[in-house]
C-alpha positions as CSV (number, residue, x, y, z in Angstrom):
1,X,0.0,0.0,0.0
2,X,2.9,2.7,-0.7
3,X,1.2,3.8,-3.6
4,X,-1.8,5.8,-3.5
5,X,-3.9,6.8,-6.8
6,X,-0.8,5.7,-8.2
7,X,1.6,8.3,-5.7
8,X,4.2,7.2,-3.6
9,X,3.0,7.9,0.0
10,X,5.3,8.2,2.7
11,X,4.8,8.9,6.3
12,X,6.5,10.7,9.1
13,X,5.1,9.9,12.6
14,X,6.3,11.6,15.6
15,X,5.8,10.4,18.8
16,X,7.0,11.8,22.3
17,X,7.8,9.0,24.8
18,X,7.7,5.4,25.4
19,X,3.9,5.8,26.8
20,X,2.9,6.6,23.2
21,X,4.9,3.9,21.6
22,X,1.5,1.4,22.1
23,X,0.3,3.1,18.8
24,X,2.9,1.8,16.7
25,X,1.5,-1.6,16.2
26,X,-1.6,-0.3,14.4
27,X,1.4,1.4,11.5
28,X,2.3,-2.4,10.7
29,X,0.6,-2.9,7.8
30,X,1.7,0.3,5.7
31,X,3.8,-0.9,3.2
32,X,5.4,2.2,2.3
33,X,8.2,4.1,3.0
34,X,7.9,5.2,6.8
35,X,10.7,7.5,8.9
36,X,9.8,7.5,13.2
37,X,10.8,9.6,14.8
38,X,10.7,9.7,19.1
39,X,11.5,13.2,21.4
40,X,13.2,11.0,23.8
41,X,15.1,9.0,21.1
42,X,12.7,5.3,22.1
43,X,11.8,4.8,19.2
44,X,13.2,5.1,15.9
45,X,15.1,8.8,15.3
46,X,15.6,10.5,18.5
47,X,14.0,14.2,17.6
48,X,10.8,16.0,16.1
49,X,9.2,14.8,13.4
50,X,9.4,17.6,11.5
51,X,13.3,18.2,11.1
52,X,12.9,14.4,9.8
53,X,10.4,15.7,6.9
54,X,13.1,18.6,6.5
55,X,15.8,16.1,5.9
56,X,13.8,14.0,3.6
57,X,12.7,17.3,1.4
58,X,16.2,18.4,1.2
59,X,17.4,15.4,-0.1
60,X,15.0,16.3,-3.4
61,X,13.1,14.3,-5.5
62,X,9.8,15.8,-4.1
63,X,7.7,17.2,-7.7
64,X,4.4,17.5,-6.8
65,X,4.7,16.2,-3.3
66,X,1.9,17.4,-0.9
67,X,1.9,17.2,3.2
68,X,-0.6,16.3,5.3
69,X,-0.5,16.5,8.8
70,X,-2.4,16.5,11.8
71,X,-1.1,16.8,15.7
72,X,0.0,19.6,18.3
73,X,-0.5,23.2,16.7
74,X,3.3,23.8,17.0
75,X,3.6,20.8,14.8
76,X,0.9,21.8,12.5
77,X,2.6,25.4,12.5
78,X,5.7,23.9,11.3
79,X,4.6,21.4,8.9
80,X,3.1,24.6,7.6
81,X,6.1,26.3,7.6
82,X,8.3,23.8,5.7
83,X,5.6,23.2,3.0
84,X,5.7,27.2,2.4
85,X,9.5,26.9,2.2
86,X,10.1,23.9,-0.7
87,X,6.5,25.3,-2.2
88,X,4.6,22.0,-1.6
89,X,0.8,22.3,-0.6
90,X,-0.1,21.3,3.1
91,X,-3.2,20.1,4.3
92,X,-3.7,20.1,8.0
93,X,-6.1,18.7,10.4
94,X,-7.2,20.9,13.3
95,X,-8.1,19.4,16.7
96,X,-10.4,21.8,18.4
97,X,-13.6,20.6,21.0
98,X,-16.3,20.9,19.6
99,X,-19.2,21.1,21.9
100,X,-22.5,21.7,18.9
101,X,-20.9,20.4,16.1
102,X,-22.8,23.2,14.0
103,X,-21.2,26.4,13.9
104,X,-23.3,28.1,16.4
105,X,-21.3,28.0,19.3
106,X,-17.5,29.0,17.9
107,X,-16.2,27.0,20.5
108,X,-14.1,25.4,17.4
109,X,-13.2,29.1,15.6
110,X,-10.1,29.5,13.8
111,X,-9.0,32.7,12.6
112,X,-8.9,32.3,8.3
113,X,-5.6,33.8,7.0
114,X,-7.8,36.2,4.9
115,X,-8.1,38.5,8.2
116,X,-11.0,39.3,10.7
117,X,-13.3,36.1,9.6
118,X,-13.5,32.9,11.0
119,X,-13.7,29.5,9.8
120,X,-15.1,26.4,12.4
121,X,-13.4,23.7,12.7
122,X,-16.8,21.5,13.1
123,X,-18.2,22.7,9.8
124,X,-15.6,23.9,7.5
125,X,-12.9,21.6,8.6
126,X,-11.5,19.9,10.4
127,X,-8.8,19.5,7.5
128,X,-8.1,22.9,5.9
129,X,-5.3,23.7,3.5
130,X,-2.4,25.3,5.7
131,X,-2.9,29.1,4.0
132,X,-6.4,29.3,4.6
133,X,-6.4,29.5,8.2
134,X,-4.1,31.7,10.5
135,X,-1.7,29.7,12.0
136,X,0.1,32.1,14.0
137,X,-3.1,33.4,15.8
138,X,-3.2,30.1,17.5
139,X,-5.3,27.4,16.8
């Protein structure tokens, strides 16, 4: 399964510590090329996940390569970040509560990149492509 609509898919996955190592086992049956990276160095790399996906994208050989990512909103940020830097497209997904699940509420608001306007994360997401939402407001 490393190929996808005829693509070569590979994934990055970041974990911090041993305690989420557990998740791991459900990665076993991607067939593609997969890079692991650990904080505490437990299992595979030791360091982020995204200097991994920097390494790999400096290496070349990335034509029409797109990100997607989902996690922490410092990751997110990041994986932004890079994406904007080697002119790749980057899809996130946001992680926000949503307590009505209709838009009503804005627990789930995000700031949109186009300024004062919000999108919600319940509605309009909760993947968005990385410049349409505001990253560095906060998420």
């Amino acid at each position: 399964m490393d190929r996808l609509d005829g693509n070569r898919v590979e994934m990055f996955y970041g974990i911090k510590s041993s305690a989420d190592s557990c998740l791991l086992k459900f990665l076993k049956p991607f067939d593609g090329k997969m890079t692991i990276t650990s904080d505490d160095g437990c299992a595979g790399r030791k360091g982020f996940v995204t200097d991994a996906l920097e390494k790999r994208l400096a290496a070349g050989d990335t034509g029409g390569a797109v990100i997607y990512a989902c996690g922490p909103a410092g990751m997110l940020r990041r994986n932004a970040s890079i994406a904007k830097e080697h002119g790749l497209k980057c899809f996130i997904s946001i992680e926000e509560r949503m307590a009505c699940g209709v838009g009503a509420c804005l627990g789930c608001a995000v700031r949109s990149s186009g300024g004062g306007s919000m999108k919600h994360v319940c509605i309009d997401g909760p993947v968005f492509e990385a410049g349409d939402v505001n990253l560095e407001a906060g998420l």
